[in-house]
C-alpha positions as a Markdown table, in Angstrom:
| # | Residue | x | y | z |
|---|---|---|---|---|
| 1 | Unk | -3.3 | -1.2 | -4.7 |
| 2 | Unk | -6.3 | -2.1 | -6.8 |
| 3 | Unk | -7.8 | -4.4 | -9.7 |
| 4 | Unk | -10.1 | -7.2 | -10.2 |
| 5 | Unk | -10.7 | -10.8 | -8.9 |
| 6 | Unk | -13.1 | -13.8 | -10.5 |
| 7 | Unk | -13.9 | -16.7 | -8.9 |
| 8 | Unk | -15.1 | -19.2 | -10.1 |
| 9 | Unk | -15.5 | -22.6 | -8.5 |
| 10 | Unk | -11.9 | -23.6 | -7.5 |
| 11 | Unk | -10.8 | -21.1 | -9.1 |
| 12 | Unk | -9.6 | -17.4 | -8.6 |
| 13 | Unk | -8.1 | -14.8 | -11.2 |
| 14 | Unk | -6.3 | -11.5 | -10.6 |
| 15 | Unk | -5.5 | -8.8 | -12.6 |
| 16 | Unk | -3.4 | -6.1 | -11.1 |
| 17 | Unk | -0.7 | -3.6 | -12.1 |
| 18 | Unk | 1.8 | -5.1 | -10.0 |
| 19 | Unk | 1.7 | -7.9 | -7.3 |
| 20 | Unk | 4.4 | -9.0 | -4.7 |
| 21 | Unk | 4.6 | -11.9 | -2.7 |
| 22 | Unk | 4.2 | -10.8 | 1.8 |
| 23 | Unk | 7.0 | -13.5 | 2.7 |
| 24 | Unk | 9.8 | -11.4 | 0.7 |
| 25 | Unk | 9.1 | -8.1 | 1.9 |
| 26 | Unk | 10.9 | -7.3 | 5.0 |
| 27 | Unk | 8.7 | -6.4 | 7.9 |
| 28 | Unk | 10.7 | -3.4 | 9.2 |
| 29 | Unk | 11.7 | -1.8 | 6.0 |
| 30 | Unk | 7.9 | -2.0 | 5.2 |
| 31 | Unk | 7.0 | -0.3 | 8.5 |
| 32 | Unk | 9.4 | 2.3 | 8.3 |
| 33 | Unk | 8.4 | 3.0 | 4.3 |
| 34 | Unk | 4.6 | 3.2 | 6.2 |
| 35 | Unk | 6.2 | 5.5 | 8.7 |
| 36 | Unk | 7.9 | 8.2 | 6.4 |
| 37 | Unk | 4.9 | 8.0 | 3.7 |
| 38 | Unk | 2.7 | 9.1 | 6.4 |
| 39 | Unk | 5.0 | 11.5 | 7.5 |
| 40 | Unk | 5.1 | 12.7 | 4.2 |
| 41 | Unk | 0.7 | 12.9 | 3.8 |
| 42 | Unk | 0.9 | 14.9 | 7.0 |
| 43 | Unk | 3.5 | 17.6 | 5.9 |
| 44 | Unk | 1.8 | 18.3 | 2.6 |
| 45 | Unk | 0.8 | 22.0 | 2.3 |
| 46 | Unk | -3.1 | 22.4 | 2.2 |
| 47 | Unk | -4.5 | 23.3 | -1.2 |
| 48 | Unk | -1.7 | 21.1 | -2.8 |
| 49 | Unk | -4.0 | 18.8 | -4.5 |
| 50 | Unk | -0.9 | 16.7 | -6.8 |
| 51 | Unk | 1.4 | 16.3 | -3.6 |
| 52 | Unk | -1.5 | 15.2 | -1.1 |
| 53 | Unk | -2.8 | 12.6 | -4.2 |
| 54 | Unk | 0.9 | 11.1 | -4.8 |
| 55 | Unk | 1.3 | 11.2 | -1.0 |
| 56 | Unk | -2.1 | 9.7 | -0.8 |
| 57 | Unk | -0.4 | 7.1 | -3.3 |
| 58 | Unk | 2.3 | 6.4 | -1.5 |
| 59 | Unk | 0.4 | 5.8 | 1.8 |
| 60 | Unk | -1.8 | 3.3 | 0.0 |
| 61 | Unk | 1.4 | 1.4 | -1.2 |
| 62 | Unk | 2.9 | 1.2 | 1.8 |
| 63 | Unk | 0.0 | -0.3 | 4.0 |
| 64 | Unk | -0.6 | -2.4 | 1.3 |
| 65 | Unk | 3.0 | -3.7 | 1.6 |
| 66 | Unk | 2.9 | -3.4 | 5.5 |
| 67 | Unk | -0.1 | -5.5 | 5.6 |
| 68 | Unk | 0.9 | -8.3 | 3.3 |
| 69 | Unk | 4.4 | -8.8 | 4.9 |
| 70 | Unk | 1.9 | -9.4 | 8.3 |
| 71 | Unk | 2.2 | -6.2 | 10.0 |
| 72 | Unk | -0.3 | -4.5 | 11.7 |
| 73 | Unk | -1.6 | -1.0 | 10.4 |
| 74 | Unk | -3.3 | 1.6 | 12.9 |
| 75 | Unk | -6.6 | 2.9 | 11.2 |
């Protein structure tokens, strides 16, 4: 969801808000999360600038969870 990374040599430091490891996070639940958030993007009213940004949000979040479990995301 965002932050920063150094490297240097052999070795690499991240700082994020949160992190979570891909081999606990179940695949499905993760696709179906991806599934209803963009659900949700799509239904937002136009000229609703908070609910498309926390949609927006929540989209982000769950592709980034998709993704790390190993699923595949449709661009």
């Amino acid at each position: 969801m965002g932050g920063f990374a150094e490297v240097d040599a052999n070795e690499v430091t991240i700082l994020v808000n949160a992190a979570e490891r891909g081999d606990t996070i179940d695949r499905e639940a993760a696709r179906t999360a991806y599934s209803e958030a963009e659900a949700r993007l799509n239904k937002v009213e136009a000229g609703n600038r908070q609910q498309q940004i926390q949609a927006t949000q929540a989209l982000k979040r769950a592709r980034a969870r998709l993704q790390a479990a190993g699923g595949m995301v449709q661009v």
